[in-house]
Backbone as ProteinMPNN parsed JSONL, in Angstrom:
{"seq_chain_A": "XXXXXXXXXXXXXXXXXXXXXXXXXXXXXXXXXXXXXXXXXXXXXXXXXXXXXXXXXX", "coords_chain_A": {"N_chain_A": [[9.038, 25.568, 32.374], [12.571, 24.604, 31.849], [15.434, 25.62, 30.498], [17.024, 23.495, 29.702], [15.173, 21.573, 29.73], [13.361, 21.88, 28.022], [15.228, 21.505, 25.74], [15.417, 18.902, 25.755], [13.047, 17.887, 25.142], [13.076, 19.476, 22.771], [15.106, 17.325, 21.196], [13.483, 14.757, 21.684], [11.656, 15.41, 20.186], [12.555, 16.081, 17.631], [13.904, 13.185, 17.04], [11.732, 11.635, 16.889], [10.283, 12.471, 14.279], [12.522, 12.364, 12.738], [12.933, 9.238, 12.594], [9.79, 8.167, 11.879], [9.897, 9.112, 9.707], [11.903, 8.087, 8.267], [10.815, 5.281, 9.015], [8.521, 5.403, 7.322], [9.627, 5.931, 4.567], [10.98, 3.292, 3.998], [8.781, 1.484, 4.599], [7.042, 2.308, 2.028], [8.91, 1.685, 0.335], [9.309, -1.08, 0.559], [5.988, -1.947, -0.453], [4.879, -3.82, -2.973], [4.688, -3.632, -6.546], [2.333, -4.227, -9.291], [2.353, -5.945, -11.733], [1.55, -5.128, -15.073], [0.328, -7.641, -16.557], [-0.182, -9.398, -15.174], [-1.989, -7.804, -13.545], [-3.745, -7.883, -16.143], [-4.727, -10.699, -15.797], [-6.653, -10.805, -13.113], [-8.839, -9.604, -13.424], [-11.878, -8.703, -13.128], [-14.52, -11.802, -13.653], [-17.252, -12.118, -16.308], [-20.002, -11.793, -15.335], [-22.127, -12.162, -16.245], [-24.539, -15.14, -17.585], [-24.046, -17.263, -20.283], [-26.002, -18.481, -22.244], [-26.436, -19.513, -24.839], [-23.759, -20.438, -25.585], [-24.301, -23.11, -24.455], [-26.286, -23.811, -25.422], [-25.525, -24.356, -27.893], [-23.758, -26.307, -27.215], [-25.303, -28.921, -26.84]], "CA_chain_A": [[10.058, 24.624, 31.945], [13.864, 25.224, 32.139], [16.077, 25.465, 28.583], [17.241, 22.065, 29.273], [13.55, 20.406, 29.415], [12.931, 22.515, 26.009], [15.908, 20.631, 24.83], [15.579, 17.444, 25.517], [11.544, 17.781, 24.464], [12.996, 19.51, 21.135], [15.567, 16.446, 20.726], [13.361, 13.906, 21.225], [10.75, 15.307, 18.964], [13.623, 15.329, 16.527], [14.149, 12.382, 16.7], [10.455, 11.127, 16.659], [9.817, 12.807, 13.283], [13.177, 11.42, 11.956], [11.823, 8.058, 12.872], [8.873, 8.172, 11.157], [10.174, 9.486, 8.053], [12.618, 6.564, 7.928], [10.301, 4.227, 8.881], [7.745, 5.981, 5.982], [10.374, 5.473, 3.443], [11.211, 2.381, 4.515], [7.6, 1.226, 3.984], [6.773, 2.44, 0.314], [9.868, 0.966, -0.995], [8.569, -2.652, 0.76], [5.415, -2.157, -0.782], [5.188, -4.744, -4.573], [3.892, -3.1, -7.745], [1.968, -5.305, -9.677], [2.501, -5.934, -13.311], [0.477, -4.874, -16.117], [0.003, -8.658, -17.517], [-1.195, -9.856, -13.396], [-3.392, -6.658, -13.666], [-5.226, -8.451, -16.641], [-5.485, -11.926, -15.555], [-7.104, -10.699, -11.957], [-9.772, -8.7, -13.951], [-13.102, -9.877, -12.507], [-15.301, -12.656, -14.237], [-18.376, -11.418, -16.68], [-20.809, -11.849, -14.378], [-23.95, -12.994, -17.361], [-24.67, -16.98, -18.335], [-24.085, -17.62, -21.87], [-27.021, -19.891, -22.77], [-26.371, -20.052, -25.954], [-23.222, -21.027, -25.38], [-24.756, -24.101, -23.918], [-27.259, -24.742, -26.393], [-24.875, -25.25, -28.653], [-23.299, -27.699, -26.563], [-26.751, -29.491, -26.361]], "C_chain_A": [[11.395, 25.353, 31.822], [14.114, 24.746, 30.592], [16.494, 23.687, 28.823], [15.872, 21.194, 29.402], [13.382, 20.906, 27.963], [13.83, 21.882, 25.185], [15.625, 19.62, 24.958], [13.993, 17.322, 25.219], [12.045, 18.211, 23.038], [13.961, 18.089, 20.743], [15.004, 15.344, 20.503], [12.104, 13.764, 20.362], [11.23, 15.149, 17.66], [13.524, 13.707, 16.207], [12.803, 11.067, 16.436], [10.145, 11.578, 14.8], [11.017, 12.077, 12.264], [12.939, 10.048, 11.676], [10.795, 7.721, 11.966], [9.036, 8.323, 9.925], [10.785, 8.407, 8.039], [12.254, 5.546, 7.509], [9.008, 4.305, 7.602], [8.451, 5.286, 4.899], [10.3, 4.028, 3.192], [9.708, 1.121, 3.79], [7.039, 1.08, 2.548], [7.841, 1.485, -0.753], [9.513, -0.718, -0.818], [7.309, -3.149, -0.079], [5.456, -3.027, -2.76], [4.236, -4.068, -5.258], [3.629, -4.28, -8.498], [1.919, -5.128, -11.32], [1.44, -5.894, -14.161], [-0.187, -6.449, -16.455], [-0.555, -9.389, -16.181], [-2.553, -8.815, -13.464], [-4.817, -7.149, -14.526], [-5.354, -9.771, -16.081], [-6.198, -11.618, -14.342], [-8.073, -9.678, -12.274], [-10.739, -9.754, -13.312], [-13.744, -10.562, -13.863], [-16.835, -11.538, -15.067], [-19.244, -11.736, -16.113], [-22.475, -12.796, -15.229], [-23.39, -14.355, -17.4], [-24.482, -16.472, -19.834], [-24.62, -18.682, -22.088], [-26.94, -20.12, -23.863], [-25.263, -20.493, -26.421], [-23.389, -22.633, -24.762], [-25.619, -25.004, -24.729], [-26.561, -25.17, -27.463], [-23.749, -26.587, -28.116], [-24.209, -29.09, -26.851], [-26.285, -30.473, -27.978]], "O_chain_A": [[11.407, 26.578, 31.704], [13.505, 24.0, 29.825], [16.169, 22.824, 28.008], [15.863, 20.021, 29.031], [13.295, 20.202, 26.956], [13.505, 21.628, 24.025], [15.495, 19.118, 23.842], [13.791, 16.129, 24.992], [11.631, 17.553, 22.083], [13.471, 17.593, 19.728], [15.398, 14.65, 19.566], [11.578, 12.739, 19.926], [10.743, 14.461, 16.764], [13.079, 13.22, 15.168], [12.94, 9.945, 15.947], [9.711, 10.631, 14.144], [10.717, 11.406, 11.277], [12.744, 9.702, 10.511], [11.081, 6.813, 11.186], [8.38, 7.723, 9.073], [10.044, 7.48, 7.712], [12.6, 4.88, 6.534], [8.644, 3.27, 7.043], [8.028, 4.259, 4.368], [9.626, 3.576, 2.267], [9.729, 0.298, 2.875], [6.672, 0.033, 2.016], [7.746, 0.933, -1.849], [9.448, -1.493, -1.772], [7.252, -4.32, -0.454], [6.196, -2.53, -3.608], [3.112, -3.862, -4.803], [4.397, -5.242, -8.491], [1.437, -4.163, -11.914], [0.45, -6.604, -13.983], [-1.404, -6.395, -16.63], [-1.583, -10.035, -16.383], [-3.754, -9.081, -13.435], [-6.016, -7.078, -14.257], [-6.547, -9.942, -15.829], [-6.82, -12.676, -14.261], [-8.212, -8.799, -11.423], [-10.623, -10.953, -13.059], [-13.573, -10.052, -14.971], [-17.305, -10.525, -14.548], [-19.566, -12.626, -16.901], [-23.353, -13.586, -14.881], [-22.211, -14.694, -17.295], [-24.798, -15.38, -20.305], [-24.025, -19.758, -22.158], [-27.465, -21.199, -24.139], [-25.304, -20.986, -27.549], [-22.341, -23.274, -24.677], [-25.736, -26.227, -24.799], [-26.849, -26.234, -28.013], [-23.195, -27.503, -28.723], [-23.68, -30.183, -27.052], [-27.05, -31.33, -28.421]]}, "name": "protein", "num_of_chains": 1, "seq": "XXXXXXXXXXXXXXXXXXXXXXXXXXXXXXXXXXXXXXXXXXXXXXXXXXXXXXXXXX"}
């Protein structure tokens, strides 16, 4: 390879890695944090019956 192929392979790896980082950044800050008080209502369900919850229905 001649110095100008080594450049224009190092420029446009430059500019591939700049790229990416950008578009990285770019990304994380898009991503939504979710609020402590969403965090609890989207807690899963207790999974047991409460029959005696029921029998006193009865």
């Amino acid at each position: 390879m001649t110095k100008k192929e080594w450049l224009i392979a190092a420029i446009l790896t430059f500019i591939t890695v700049c790229a990416w980082v950008i578009f990285d950044i770019i990304h994380k800050q898009s991503q939504v944090e979710i609020s402590p008080e969403v965090e609890q209502l989207i807690e899963p369900i207790n999974a047991e019956f409460n029959l005696k919850g029921l029998e006193k229905i009865r």
